[in-house]
C-alpha positions in Angstrom: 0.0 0.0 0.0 3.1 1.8 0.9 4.8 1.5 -2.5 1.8 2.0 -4.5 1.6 5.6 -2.6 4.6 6.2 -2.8 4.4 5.7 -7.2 1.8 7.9 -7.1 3.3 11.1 -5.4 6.3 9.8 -7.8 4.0 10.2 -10.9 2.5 13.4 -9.7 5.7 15.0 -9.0 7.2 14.0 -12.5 4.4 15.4 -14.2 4.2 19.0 -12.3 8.1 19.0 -13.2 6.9 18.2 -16.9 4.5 20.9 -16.7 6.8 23.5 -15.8 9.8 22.2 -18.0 7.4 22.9 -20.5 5.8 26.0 -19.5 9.2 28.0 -19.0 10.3 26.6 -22.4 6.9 28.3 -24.1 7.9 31.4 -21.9 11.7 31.2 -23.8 9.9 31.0 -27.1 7.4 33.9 -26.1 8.6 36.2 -29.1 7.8 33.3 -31.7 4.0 32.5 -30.1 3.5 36.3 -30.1 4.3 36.5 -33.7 2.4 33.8 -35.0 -0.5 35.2 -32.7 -0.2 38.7 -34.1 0.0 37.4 -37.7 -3.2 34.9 -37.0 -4.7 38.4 -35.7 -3.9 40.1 -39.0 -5.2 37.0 -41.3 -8.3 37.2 -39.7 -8.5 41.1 -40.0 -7.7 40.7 -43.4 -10.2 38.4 -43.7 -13.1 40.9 -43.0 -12.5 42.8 -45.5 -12.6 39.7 -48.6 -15.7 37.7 -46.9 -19.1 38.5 -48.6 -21.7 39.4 -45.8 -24.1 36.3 -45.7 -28.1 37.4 -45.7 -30.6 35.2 -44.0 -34.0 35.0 -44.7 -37.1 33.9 -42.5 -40.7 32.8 -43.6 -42.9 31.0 -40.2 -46.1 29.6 -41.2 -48.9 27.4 -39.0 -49.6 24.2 -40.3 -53.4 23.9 -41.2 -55.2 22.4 -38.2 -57.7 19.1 -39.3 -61.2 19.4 -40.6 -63.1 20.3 -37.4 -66.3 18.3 -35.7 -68.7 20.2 -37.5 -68.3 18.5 -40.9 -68.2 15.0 -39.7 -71.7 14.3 -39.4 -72.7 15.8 -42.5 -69.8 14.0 -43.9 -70.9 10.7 -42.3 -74.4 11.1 -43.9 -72.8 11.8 -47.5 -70.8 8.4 -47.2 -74.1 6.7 -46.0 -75.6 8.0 -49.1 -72.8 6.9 -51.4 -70.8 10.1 -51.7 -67.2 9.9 -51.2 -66.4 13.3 -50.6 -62.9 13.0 -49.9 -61.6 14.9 -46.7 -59.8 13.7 -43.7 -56.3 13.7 -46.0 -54.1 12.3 -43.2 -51.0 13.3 -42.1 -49.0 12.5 -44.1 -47.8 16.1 -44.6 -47.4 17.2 -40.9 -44.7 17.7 -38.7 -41.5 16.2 -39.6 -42.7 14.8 -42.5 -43.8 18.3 -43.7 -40.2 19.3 -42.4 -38.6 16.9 -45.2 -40.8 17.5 -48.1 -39.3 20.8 -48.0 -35.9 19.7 -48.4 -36.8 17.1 -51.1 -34.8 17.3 -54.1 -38.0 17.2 -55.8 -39.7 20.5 -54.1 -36.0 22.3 -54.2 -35.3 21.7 -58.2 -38.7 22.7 -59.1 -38.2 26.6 -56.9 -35.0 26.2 -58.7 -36.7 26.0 -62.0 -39.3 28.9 -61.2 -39.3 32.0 -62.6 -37.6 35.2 -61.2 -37.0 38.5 -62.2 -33.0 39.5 -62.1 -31.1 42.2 -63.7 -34.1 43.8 -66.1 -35.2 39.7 -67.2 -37.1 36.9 -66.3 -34.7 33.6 -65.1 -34.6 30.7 -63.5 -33.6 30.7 -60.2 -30.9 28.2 -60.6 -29.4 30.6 -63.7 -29.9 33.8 -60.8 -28.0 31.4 -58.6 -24.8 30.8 -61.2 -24.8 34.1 -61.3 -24.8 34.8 -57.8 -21.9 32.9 -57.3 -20.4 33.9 -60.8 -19.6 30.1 -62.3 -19.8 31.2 -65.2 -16.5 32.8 -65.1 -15.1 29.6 -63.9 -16.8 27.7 -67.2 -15.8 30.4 -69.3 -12.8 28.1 -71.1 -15.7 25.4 -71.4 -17.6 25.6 -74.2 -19.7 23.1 -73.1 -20.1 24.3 -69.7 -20.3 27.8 -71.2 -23.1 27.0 -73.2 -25.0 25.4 -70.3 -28.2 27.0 -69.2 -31.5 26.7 -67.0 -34.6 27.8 -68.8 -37.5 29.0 -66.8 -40.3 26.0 -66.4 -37.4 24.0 -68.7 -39.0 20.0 -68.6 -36.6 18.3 -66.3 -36.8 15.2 -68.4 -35.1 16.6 -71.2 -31.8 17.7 -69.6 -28.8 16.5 -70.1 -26.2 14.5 -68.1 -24.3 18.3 -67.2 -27.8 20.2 -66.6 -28.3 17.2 -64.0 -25.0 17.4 -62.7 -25.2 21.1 -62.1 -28.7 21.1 -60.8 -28.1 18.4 -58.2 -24.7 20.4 -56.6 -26.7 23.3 -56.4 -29.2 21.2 -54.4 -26.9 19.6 -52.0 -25.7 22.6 -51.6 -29.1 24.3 -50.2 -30.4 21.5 -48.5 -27.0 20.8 -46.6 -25.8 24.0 -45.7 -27.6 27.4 -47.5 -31.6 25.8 -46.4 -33.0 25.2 -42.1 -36.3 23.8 -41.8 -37.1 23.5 -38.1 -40.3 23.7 -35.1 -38.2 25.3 -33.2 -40.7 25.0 -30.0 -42.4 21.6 -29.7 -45.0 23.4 -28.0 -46.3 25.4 -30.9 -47.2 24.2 -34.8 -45.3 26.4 -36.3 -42.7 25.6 -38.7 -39.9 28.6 -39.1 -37.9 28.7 -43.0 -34.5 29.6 -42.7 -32.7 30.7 -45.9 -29.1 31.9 -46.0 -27.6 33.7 -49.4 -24.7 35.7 -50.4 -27.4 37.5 -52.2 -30.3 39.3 -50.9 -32.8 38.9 -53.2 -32.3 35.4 -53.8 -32.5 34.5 -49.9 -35.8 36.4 -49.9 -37.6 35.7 -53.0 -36.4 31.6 -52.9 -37.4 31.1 -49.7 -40.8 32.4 -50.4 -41.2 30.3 -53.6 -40.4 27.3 -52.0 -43.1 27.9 -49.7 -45.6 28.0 -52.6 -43.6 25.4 -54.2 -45.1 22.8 -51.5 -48.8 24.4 -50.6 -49.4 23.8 -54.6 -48.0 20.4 -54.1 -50.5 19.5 -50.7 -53.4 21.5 -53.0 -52.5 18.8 -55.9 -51.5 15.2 -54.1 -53.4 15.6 -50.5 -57.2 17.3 -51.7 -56.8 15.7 -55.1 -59.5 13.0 -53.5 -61.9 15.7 -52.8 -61.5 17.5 -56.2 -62.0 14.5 -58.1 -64.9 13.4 -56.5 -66.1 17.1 -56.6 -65.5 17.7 -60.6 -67.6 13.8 -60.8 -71.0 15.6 -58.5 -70.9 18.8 -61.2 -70.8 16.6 -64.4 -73.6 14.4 -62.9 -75.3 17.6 -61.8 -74.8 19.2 -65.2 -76.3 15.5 -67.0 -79.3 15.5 -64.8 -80.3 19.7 -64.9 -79.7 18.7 -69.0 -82.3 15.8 -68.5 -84.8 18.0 -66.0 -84.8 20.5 -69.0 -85.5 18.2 -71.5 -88.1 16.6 -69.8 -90.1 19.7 -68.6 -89.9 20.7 -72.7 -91.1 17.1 -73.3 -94.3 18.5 -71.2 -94.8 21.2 -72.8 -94.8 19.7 -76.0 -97.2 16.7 -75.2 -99.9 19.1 -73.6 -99.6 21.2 -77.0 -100.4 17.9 -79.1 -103.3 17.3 -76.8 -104.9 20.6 -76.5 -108.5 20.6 -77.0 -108.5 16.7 -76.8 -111.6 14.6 -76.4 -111.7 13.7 -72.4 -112.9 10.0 -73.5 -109.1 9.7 -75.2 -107.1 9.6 -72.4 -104.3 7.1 -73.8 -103.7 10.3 -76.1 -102.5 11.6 -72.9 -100.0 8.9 -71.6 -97.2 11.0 -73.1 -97.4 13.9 -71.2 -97.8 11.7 -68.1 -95.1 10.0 -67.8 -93.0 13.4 -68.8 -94.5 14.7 -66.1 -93.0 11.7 -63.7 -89.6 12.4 -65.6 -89.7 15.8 -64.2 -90.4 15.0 -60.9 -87.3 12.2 -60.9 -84.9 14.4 -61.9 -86.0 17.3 -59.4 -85.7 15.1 -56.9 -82.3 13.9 -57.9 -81.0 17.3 -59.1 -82.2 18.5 -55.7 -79.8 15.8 -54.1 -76.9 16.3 -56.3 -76.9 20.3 -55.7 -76.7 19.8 -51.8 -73.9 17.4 -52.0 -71.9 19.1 -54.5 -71.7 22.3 -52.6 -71.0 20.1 -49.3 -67.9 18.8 -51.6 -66.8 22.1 -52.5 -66.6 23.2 -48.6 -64.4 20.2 -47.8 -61.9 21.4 -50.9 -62.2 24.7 -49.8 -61.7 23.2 -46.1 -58.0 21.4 -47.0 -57.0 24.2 -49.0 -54.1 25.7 -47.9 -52.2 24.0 -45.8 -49.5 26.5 -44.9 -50.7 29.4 -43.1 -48.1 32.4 -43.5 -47.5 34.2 -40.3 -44.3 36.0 -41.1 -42.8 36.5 -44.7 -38.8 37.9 -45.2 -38.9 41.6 -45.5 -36.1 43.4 -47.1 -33.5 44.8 -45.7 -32.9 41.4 -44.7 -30.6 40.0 -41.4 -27.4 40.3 -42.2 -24.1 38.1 -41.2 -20.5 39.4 -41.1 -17.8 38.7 -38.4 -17.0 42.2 -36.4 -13.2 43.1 -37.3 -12.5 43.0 -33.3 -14.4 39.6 -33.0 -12.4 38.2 -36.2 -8.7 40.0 -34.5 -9.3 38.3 -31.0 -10.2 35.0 -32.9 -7.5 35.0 -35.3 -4.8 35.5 -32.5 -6.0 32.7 -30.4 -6.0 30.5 -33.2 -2.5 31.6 -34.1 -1.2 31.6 -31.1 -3.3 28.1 -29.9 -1.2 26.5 -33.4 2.2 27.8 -32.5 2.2 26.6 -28.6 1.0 23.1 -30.0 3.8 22.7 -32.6 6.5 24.0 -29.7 5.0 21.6 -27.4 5.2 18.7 -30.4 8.3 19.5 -30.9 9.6 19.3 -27.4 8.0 15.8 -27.1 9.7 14.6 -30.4 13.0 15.8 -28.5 12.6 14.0 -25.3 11.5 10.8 -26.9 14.7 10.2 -29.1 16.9 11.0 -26.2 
């Protein structure tokens, strides 16, 4: 127990003498770590003045809250009658799910494909984003690359292996490090857009296409149930009024052919009879039809839209540059962090191959 004590205070000694071997040979080399310091200081001052300011832009929307009690029993009726009248999508678009669709490659390369206006024209945002980052002077000895562009609402089946190529770096490079897509309070549905640029305009007006970029998708893939089965009540509403009209001018005309008819030639009259039960049919049915189309349109017009806009990005927008004294004071540490290691290396390296 003795010896085993007596190793330790050993061990602990040696290393405090370590420490300080150490420490007064940094202090001998002070001159060295205060240049390297001092010239980390100036890189990072330097650097300041050669680093584009980044912009950020912020949408926040409220997800759309589920059809509420009011419609179920009127929708339960419908279904008991035989009308499907879609509603009650799901959720397949809520929450993180929601989260992801907007970094999809498919949602991002269709904003990127979206018309914009830029310098006096109409583009596509990926062409506004080229520019941006000025590519095109690094293509300009590729005639190929040169050549390469991004047309506005071009078909994406149609481009070619470079147009792909192109189209999916700029994509990794939103999703993965320009685009933020968070709930930042579990608390609250509300889902915050976070879109950082070296330009401005594209931060803003990108970030707000992208949003409509995904409501039109919901409108299309999560009421498309409702909107078919509402476009099938009007066309059979439309056949039947068609029908009711031609069956009340069926009436008329088979009361015309029997005006003035003897009374004991009532088989003359068998015509205008059953028109008349025609009519009353398709009232009836018509009558029907009308009540549940309209109660079809108020559950489309209920899952339509599904973002909510609270906040939209409002020019001038947020923006991020390093403070010269913050980038000085960071600089030098980093300099001077770089320096002490390599001394301290270096000593090691030397007591080793003693």
């Amino acid at each position: 127990m003795n010896k085993q004590t007596a190793s330790d205070e050993i061990t602990l000694k040696e290393t405090i003498i370590k420490m300080k071997e150490w420490f007064s040979y940094l202090l001998s080399k002070w001159m060295i770590i205060l240049f390297f310091a001092l010239l980390g200081a100036a890189l990072g001052l330097v650097n300041t003045y050669f680093k584009e300011p980044v912009y950020t832009a912020e949408l926040s929307f409220a997800l759309e809250e589920q059809q509420s009690g009011e419609f179920s029993g009127a929708l339960g009726l419908a279904s008991q009658l035989g009308f499907d009248l879609g509603g009650g999508g799901g959720g397949i678009f809520t929450g993180a799910n929601l989260i992801e669709l907007f970094k999809s490659r498919r949602m991002v390369e269709q904003t990127l494909l979206s018309p914009i206006s830029y310098g006096g024209s109409s583009i596509s945002f990926a062409e506004m984003y080229i520019r941006v980052y000025k590519w095109r002077d690094l293509w300009a000895k590729d005639p190929e690359m040169k050549a390469l562009g991004f047309p506005v609402n071009a078909n994406r089946q149609q481009f070619s292996r470079a147009q792909d190529s192109i189209l999916g770096v700029i994509y990794e490079s939103i999703s993965k490090t320009n685009l933020k897509v968070e709930q930042k309070d579990k608390r609250v549905d509300i889902i915050t857009i976070e879109m950082q640029s070296a330009n401005e305009e594209f931060a803003k007006f990108f970030t707000e296409a992208l949003a409509k970029e995904v409501s039109d998708f919901y409108v299309k893939t999560k009421s498309r149930k409702a909107s078919m089965n509402m476009e099938i009540l009007e066309k059979q509403t439309d056949s039947v009024r068609r029908e009711l009209n031609s069956a009340i001018t069926g009436v008329a005309i088979a009361n015309d052919n029997t005006f003035g008819l003897n009374p004991a030639l009532n088989v003359r009259r068998a015509p205008s009879a059953r028109r008349q039960v025609d009519v009353q049919a398709n009232t009836a049915i018509l009558t029907e039809l009308v009540k549940q189309t309209e109660l079809a349109r108020v559950v489309l017009r209920k899952e339509t839209p599904l973002i909510q806009v609270i906040d939209r990005p409002i020019l001038p927008l947020k923006k991020d540059k390093s403070g010269r004294l913050k980038s000085l004071i960071v600089g030098g540490l980093i300099g001077g962090f770089l320096i002490v290691l390599i001394l301290l290396l270096r000593r090691i390296f030397k007591d080793i191959t003693k």
